[in-house]
N, C-alpha and C positions, 0 to 999 in steps of 0.2 A: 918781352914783358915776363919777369919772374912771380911764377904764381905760388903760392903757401899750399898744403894740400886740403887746408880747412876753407881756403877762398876756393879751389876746385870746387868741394864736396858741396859749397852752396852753390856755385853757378849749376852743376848737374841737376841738383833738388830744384830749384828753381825753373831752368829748362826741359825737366822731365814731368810729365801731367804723373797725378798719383795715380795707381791703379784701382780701379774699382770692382773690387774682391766680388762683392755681390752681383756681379753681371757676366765676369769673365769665367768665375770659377762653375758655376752652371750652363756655359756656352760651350767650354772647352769639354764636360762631361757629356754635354748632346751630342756633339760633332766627335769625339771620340767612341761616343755610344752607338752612333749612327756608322759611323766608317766597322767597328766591330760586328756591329748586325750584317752590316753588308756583307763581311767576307762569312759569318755563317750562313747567309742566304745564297752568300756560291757554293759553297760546301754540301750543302743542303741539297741545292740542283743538282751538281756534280754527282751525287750521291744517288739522285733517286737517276739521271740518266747513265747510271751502271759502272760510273766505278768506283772503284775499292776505296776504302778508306783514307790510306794510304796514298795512291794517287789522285784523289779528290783532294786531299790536305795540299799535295805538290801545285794543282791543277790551282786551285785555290791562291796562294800564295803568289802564282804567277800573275795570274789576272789582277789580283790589288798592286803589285808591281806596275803591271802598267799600264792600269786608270790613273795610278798616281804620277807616273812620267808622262803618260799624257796630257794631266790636266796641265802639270807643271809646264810642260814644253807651251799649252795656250795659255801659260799664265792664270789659271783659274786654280791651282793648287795653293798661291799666294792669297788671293783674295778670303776663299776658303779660311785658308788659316789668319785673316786676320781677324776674324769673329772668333773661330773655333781656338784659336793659340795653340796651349801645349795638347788640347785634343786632335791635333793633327799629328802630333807625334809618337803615333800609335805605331808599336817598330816598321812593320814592314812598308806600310808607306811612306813614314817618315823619312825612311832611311831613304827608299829608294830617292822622296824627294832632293834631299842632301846629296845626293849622286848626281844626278841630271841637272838643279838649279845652277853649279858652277861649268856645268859642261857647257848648259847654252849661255849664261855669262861673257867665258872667253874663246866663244868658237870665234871671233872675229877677227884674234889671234892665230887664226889656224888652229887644223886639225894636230898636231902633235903638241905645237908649244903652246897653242890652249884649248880644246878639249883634250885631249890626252892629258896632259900635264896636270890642269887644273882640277879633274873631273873626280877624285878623288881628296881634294882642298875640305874638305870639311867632315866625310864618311871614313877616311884613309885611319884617323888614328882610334876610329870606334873597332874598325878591320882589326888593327893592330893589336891594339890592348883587350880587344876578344879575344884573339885569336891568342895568345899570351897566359891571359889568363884562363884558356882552358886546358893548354898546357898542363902550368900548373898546377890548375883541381884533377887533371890528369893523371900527374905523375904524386900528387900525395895521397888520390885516392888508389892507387898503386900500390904505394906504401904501408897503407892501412891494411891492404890485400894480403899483402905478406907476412903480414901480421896474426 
């Protein structure tokens, strides 16, 4: 069946509920607002049970890593986010989410040709094109330098 791209565009509209701004846009700002408080309230601890700044930030960082592969490995990182949406895409759990959601996908595949393989299937070109472009803001803020 040869389809036109305007008969696409209405089956999609059609089959797609609209989204309802007024519910999702204050859901995603709680649940993004909540998952931020929390890792200040690690930091927070971290801090007053004595360490440094610095290692409280690290200490920090790791633990929202993995509450968030946590929840994600029992499937409750999903559900989370179907209320919450883009406020579950708060970098660092997001990301790790994005890590771990295709690893246990195609562990069923095996451990090389699917977690290995797949396990960066969605996080692999944020890796990339960060790592890229900090290059280079690297090398033209260099060039400013010698300047």
């Amino acid at each position: 069946m040869k389809m036109t791209t305007a008969e696409y565009d209405r089956l999609t509209k059609k089959a797609s509920p609209n989204t309802k701004l007024y519910l999702t846009l204050p859901k995603a700002f709680v649940i993004g607002g909540l998952i931020c408080c929390l890792g200040q309230a690690l930091f927070n601890l971290y801090s007053y049970w004595g360490l440094n700044e610095m290692n409280a930030r690290s200490v920090t960082s790791i633990t929202l890593i993995f509450f968030s592969a946590f929840l994600t490995g029992f499937g409750l990182y999903d559900k989370i986010a179907k209320h919450g949406g883009a406020g579950t895409l708060v970098p660092i759990t997001g990301f790790a989410n994005s890590v771990v959601a295709p690893a246990l996908e195609f562990k069923t595949e095996g451990f090389v040709l699917g977690t290995a393989a797949k396990i960066f299937i969605i996080a692999g070109p944020v890796i990339v094109y960060g790592i890229a472009a900090s290059v280079i803001y690297g090398i033209i803020l260099y060039l400013f330098q010698l300047m």
